[in-house]
N, C-alpha and C positions, 0 to 999 in steps of 0.2 A: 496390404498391396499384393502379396502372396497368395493370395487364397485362388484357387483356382472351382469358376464353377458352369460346367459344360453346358455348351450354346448360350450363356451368357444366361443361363432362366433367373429370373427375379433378381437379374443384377440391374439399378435404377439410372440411366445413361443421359436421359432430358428430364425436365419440368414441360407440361404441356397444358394450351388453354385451349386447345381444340375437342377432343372429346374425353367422354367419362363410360369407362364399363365399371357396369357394378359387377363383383367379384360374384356377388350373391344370386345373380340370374337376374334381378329385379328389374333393371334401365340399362339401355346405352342413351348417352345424351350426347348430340352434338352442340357444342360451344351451351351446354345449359339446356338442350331443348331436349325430350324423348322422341324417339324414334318413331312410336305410336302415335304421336303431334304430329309428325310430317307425313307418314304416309296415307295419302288420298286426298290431301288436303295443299300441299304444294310438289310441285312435280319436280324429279333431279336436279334439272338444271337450279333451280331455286336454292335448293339444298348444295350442290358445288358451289355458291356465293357463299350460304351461310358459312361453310365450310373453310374456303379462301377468304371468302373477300368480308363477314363476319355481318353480311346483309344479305335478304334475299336477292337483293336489286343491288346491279344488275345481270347478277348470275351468270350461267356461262352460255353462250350462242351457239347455234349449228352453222356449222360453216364447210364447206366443199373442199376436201382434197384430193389431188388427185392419186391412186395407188399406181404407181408406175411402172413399181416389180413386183414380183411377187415369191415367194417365197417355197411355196407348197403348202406353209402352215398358219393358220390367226395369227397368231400369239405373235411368231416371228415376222410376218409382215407387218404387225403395228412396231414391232418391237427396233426392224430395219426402217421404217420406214420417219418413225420421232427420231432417231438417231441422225437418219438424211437430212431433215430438217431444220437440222442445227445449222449445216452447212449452207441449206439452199436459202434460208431467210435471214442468216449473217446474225445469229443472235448473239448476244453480249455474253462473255461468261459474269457468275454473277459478283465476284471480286469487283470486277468496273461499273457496276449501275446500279440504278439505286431500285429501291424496293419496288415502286410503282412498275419500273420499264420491266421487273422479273416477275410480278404479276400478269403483267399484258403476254410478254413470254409463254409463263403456263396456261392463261386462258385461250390462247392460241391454239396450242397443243393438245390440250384437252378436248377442245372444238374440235381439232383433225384427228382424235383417236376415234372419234364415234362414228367419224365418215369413213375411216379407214379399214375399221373393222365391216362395217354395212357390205362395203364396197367387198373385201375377202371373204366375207360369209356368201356373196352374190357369186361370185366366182369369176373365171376369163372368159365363161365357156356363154356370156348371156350382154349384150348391152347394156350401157350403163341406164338408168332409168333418170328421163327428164327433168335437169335444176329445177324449174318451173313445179314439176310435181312434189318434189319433195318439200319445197320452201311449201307448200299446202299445210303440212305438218304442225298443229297447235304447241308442240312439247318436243323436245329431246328425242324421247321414246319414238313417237307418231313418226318423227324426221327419218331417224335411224332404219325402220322401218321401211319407208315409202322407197330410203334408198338401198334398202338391200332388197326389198321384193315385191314394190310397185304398187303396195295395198298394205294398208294398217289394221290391221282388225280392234276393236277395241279391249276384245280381253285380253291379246297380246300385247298391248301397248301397257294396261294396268299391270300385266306381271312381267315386264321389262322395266318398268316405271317401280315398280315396287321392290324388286331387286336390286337396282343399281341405288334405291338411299338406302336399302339394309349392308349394302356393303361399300358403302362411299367411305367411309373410315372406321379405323380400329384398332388406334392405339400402337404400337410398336412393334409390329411383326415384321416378318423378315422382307419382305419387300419395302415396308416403307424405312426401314432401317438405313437398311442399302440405298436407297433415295437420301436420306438424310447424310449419308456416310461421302456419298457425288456431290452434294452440294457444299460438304466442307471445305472441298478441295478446293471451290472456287469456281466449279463449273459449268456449264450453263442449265439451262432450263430442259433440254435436248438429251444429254448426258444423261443428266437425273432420272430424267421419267423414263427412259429406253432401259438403263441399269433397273429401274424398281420391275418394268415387265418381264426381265429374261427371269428374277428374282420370284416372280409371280407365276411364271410356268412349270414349275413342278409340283407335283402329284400332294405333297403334303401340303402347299400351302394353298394357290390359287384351280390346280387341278383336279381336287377332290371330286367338286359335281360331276365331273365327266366319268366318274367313276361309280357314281353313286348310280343312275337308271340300269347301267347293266345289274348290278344287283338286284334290282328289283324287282328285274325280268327273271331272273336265275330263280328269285325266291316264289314270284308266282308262278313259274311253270313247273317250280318240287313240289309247289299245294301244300308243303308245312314248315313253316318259317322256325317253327322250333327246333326241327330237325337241321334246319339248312344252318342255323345258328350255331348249333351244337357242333355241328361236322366241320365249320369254318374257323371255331375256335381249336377244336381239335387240332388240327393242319395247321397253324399258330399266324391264320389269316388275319388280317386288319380289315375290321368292319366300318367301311368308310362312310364318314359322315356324324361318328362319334366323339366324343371326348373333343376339350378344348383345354389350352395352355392357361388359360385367366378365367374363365368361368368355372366354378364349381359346380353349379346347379344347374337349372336350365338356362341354355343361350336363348335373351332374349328377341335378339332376329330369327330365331327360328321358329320363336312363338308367332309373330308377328308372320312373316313365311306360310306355314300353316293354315292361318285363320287367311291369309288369302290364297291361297290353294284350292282351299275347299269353298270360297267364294265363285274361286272360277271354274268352280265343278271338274276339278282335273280327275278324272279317270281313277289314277293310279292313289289318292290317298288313303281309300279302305288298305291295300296294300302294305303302303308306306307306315300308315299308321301300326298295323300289324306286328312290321318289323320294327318298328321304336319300340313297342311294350316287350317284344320277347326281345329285342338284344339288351335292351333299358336293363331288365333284368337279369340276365345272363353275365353282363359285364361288370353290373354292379356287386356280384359275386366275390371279384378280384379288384375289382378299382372304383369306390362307389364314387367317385370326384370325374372319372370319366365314361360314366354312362350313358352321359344325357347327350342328344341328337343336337348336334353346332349347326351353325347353318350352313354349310355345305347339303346338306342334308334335305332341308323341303327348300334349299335353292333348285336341289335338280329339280323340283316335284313342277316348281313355280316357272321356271323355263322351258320345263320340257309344256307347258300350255303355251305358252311359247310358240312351242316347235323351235327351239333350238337346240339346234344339235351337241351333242356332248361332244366331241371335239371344242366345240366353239366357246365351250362357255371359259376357262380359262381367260379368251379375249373380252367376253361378256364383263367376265369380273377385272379386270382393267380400265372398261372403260368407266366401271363406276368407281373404283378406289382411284384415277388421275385427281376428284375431288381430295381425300386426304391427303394422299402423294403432294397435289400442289400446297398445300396446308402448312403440312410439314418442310417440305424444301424450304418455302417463305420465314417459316420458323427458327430453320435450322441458319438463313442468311441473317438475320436478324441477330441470332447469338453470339455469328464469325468465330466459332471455334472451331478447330479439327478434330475429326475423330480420329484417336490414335491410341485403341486398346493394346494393352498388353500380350505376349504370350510368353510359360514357362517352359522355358526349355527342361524336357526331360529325355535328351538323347546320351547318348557315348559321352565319354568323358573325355582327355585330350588326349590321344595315342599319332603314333608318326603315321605315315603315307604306306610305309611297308606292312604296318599291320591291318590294312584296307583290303 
């Protein structure tokens, strides 16, 4: 009960029936299925059912909200704006209601992260674009789109669509921790998921991609990836988009990432590719367990075909993990225990006020 082991790494806190990483690179499964089963062949929102609701049908809907403030930033305006929402829809905390009403909760919210981000990545500076046109939208993707810039393209819509189920869930990271840790308390639907995105906006966990394309630019305008490798290492730089906490080998969302990258003829993967062999190498030098490209990695690749912006993609990957987030919430209300880790005190021993 003593043992102390920093950031909690490989200490086991739930049992879960939602997904599986293989430690080995080989699968992520959601609820049983591969990941490689779902993409192209059911679209996100499908996948947030199997996720939640442990069916495809009836998954989750796009539905309209409005962004009323705004923030300056994504992340923070989804982040303010499910927090408001607790308020303005009077939702239950989830001590008082049963399973079903805290489902309809996150599938609620879920719905209004996709609208809320559209809406922030569109900006103040532009009218909002026609209900009517948006409801056009076949899928998730197509919607999100129409209402952040009035046209769907369809390879955008596949590497939006194919992004948000590589990272609809994944196990127990620090955002969805923190979601699980809100809903102990008893709190509502609101709480939880607004806690997991402020959770999600930093640089190690959900901000990576936005960090990854300037690299890439850096690395093609030195013209030698070995050199710029070598020099970043030197300088005791983090080459972002490497190394993962639970995979050892290759992550297999990034494989999957990849092979549709180079489907949608993105520009940049002769590049990209480049620098995975020389840093793959380089890093595996000193840490052969974190050399291989996580997905943060050909997400930029997959987004930036896109055209979205790196600022944005931190909201990007939000609105695809509210599928585990709501997962887990549901999970953790089911169990009704608190979470209440320990910490060892290693400060001063007991002295009086005057030797302060």
């Amino acid at each position: 009960m003593n043992d102390f082991t920093p950031g909690l790494a490989g200490v086991v806190a739930f049992e879960t029936e939602i997904a599986e990483p293989d430690k080995e690179g080989g699968e992520l499964r959601y609820r049983g299925v591969n990941i490689e089963d779902l993409v192209g062949n059911v679209p996100f929102e499908q996948v947030w059912g199997l996720l939640v609701d442990e069916s495809l049908q009836p998954g989750l809907p796009y539905s309209h909200v409005e962004l009323e403030h705004r923030t300056g930033g994504h992340i923070s305006d989804l982040q303010m704006q499910l927090a408001a929402l607790s308020g303005e829809w009077k939702l239950g905390q989830f001590i008082d209601i049963d399973d079903e009403e805290a489902k309809e909760d996150l599938r609620r919210l879920s719905s209004a992260a996709l609208s809320i981000v559209a809406q922030s990545a569109r900006g103040a500076d532009l009218p909002p674009v026609d209900r009517d046109v948006v409801a056009q939208g076949q899928t998730a993707a197509e919607r999100f789109l129409l209402e952040w810039r009035g046209e769907a393209d369809p390879k955008h819509v596949k590497a939006i669509d194919t992004y948000w189920i590589c990272t609809a869930e994944h196990g127990l990271n620090a955002s969805t921790f923190t979601a699980r840790i809100v809903a102990s308390t008893g709190a509502d639907a609101g709480a939880a998921l607004s806690s997991a995105v402020g959770a999600l906006s930093g640089p190690l966990h959900g901000g990576a991609p936005a960090r990854v394309l300037p690299m890439l630019d850096a690395v093609a305008e030195s013209g030698d990836a070995e050199k710029w490798v070598a020099e970043a290492l030197a300088r005791g730089e983090r080459i972002m988009g490497f190394g993962h906490r639970v995979y050892r080998a290759e992550d297999p969302r990034s494989r999957v990432l990849k092979r549709v990258a180079k489907e949608l003829g993105s520009p940049r993967v002769a590049v990209a590719e480049e620098l995975e062999q020389v840093a793959h190498e380089a890093i595996a030098k000193k840490s052969p367990s974190h050399s291989w490209t996580n997905v943060e990695y050909w997400s930029a690749v997959v987004l930036d075909v896109a055209e979205v912006p790196p600022p944005l993609a931190p909201a990007m990957f939000a609105c695809s993990r509210t599928a585990g987030w709501s997962a887990h919430i549901l999970e953790q209300k089911r169990l009704g225990v608190l979470v209440r880790p320990s910490a060892k005190y290693v400060g001063p021993g007991a002295r009086s006020l005057q030797e302060v």
